[in-house]
C-alpha positions as CSV (number, residue, x, y, z in Angstrom):
1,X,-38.5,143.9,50.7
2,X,-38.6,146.9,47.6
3,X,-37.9,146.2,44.3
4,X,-34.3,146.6,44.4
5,X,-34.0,144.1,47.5
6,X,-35.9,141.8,45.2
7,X,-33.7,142.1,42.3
8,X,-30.2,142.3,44.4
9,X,-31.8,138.6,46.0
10,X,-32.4,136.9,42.3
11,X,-29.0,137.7,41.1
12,X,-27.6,136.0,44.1
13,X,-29.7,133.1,43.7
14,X,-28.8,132.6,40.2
15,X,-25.2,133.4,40.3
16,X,-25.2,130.4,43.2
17,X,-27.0,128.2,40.6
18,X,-24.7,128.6,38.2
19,X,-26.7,130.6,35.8
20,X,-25.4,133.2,33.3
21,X,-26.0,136.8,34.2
22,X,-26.0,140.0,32.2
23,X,-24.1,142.7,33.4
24,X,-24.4,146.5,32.0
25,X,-25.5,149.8,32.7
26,X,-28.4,150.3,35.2
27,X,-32.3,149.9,33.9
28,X,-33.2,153.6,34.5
29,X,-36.3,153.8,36.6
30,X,-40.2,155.2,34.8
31,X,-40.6,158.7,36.7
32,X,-43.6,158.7,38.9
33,X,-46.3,160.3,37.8
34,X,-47.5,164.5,39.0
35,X,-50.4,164.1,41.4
36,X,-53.1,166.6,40.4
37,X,-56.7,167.3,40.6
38,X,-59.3,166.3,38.0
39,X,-59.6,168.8,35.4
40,X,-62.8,171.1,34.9
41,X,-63.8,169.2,31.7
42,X,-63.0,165.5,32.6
43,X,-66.2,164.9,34.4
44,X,-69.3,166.1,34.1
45,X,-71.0,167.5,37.2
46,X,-72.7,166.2,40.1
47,X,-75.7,167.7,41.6
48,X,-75.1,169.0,45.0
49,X,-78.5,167.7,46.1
50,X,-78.4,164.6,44.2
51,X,-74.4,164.2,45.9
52,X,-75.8,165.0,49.2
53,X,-78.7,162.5,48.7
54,X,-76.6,159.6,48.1
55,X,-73.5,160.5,50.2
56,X,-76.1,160.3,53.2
57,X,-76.8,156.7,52.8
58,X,-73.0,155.8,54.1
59,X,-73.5,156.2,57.9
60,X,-71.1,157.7,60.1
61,X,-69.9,158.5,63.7
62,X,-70.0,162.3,65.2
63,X,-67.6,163.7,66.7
64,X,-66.8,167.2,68.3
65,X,-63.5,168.5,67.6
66,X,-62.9,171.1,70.3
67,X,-59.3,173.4,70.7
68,X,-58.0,175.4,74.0
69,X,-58.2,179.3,73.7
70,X,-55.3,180.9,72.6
71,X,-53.5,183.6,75.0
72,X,-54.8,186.4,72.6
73,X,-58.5,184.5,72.7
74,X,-58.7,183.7,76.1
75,X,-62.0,186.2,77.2
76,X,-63.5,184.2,74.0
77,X,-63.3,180.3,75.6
78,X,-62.4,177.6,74.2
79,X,-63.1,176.5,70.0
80,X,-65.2,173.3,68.6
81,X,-67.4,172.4,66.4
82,X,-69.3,169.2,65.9
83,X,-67.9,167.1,62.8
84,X,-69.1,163.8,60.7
85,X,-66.0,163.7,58.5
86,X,-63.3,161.8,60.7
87,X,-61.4,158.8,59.9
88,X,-58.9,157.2,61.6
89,X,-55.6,157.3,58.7
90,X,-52.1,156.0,59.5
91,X,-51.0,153.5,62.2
92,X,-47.7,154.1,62.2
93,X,-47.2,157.2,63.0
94,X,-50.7,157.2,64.6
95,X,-52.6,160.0,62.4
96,X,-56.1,160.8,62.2
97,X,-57.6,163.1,60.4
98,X,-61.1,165.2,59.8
99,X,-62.5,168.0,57.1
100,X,-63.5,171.2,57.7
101,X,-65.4,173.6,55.3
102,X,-63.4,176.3,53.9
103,X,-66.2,178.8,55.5
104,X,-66.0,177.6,59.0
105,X,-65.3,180.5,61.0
106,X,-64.1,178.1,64.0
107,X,-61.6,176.1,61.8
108,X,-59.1,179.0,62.3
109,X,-58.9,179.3,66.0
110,X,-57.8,175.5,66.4
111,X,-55.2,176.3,63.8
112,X,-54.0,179.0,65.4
113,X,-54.2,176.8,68.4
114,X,-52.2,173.9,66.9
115,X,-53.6,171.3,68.8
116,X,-57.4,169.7,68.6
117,X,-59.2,167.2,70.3
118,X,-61.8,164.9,68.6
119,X,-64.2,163.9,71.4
120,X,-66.7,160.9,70.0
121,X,-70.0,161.3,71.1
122,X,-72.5,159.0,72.7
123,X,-75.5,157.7,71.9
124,X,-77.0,160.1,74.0
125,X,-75.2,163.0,73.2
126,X,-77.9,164.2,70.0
127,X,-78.1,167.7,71.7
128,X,-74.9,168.1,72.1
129,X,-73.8,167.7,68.8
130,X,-76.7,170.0,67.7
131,X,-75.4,172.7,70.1
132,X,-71.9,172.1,68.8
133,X,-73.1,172.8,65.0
134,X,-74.7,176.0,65.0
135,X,-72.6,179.5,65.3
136,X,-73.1,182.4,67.2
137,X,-73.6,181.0,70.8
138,X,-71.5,179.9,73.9
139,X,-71.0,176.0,72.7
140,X,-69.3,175.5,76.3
141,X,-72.0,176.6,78.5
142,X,-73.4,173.8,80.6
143,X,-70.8,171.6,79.5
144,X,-69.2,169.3,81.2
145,X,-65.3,168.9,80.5
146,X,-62.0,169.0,81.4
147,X,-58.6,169.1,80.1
148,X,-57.3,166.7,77.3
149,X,-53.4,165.6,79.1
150,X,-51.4,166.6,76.5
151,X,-53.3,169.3,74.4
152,X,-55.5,171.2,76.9
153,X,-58.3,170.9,74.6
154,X,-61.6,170.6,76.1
155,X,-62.4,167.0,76.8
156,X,-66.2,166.3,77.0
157,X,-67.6,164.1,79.5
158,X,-69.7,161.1,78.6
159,X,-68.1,160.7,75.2
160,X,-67.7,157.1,73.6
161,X,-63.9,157.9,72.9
162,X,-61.4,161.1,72.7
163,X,-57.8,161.7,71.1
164,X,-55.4,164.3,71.8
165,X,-53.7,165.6,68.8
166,X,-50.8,168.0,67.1
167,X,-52.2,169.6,63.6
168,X,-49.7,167.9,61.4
169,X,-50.9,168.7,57.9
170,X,-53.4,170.9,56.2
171,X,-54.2,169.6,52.5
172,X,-57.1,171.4,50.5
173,X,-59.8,169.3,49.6
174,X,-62.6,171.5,47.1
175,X,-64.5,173.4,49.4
176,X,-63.3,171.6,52.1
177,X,-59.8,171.5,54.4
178,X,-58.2,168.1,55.0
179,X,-56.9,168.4,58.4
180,X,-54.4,165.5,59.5
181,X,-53.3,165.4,62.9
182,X,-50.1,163.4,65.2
183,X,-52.2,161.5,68.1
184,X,-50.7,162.3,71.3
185,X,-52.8,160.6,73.8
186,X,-56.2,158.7,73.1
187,X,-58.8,156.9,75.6
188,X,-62.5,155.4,75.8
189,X,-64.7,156.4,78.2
190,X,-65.8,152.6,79.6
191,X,-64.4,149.1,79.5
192,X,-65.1,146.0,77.8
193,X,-69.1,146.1,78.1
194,X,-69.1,149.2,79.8
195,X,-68.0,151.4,76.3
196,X,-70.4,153.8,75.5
197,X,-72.3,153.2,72.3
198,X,-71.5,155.5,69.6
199,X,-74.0,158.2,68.2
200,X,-74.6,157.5,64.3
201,X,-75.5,159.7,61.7
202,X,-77.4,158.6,58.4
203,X,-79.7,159.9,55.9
204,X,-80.1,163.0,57.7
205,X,-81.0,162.2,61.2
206,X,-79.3,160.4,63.9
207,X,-79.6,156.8,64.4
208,X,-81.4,155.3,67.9
């Protein structure tokens, strides 16, 4: 129940009880307040290196976010990248989201694709995610995938988990893009003590 539920429910109450109420012109509501980003001179600056340094003690999952080639990209294959920053972010609707630098000269063929699927790698899957980070090369060659249902979006085998997804926002983020996206269709790759253990990344190196 809101605040105005709330209210409306008290004045009943009291009303039934008998209790004197004051009547008048309605209490305006305080305006909310303009979102906005923290200004150059309210905070002094961070050290990239010293930033980097402790950021890299929070450990976190890998994932490779991969995208179907578009009609016009089709001799070029299919999109991905490998990615740390993913986070599940809204029940209901289901939404997820990752980041993606501002430089990352993959991030714009999955948006021109509109669709993306996060593929969460394995325990074992250290050399794919290091094939999946660098630039320049055939990511897909020697891979094994298929088709994500509702996307098309390259679905690797042997992942932990995978989830199909519609772009649904873009937010900036400093150097970064905040990509949110509408979950489709989502599934592990085992059951119960069969799941795949998840590859971890902390401090730099991967966790085994």
């Amino acid at each position: 129940m809101g605040h105005a539920g709330m209210a409306a429910a008290a004045v009943r109450y009291l009303r039934s009880a008998g209790a004197p109420t004051v009547t008048g012109p309605p209490v305006e509501t305080l305006p909310r307040p303009d979102l906005r980003a923290v200004g150059e001179d309210e905070r002094a600056p961070v050290d990239p290196a010293r930033f980097r340094h402790v950021l890299g003690h929070f450990a976190t999952g890998v994932t490779v976010v991969t995208a179907p080639a578009t009609s016009a990209e089709a001799p070029a294959g299919p999109a991905g990248f490998a990615c740390q920053s993913f986070a599940s972010l809204s029940l209901d609707p289901p939404l997820i989201c990752f980041m993606v630098g501002r430089t990352s000269t993959t991030w714009p063929r999955i948006a021109r694709a509109g669709v993306f699927c996060v593929n969460v790698l394995g325990a074992h899957q250290g050399d794919l995610c290091r094939g999946f980070a660098v630039s320049g090369t055939d990511k897909f060659a020697g891979v094994v995938h298929d088709a994500a249902p509702v996307s098309g979006s390259p679905r690797l085998a042997g992942t932990a988990a995978w989830i199909d997804c519609t772009i649904h926002a873009v937010h900036t983020g400093g150097d970064h893009l905040i990509v949110v996206g509408r979950v489709d269709a989502l599934g592990t790759s085992g059951d119960g003590d069969e799941d795949v253990p998840p590859l971890l990344f902390h401090k730099g190196r991967f966790l085994t």
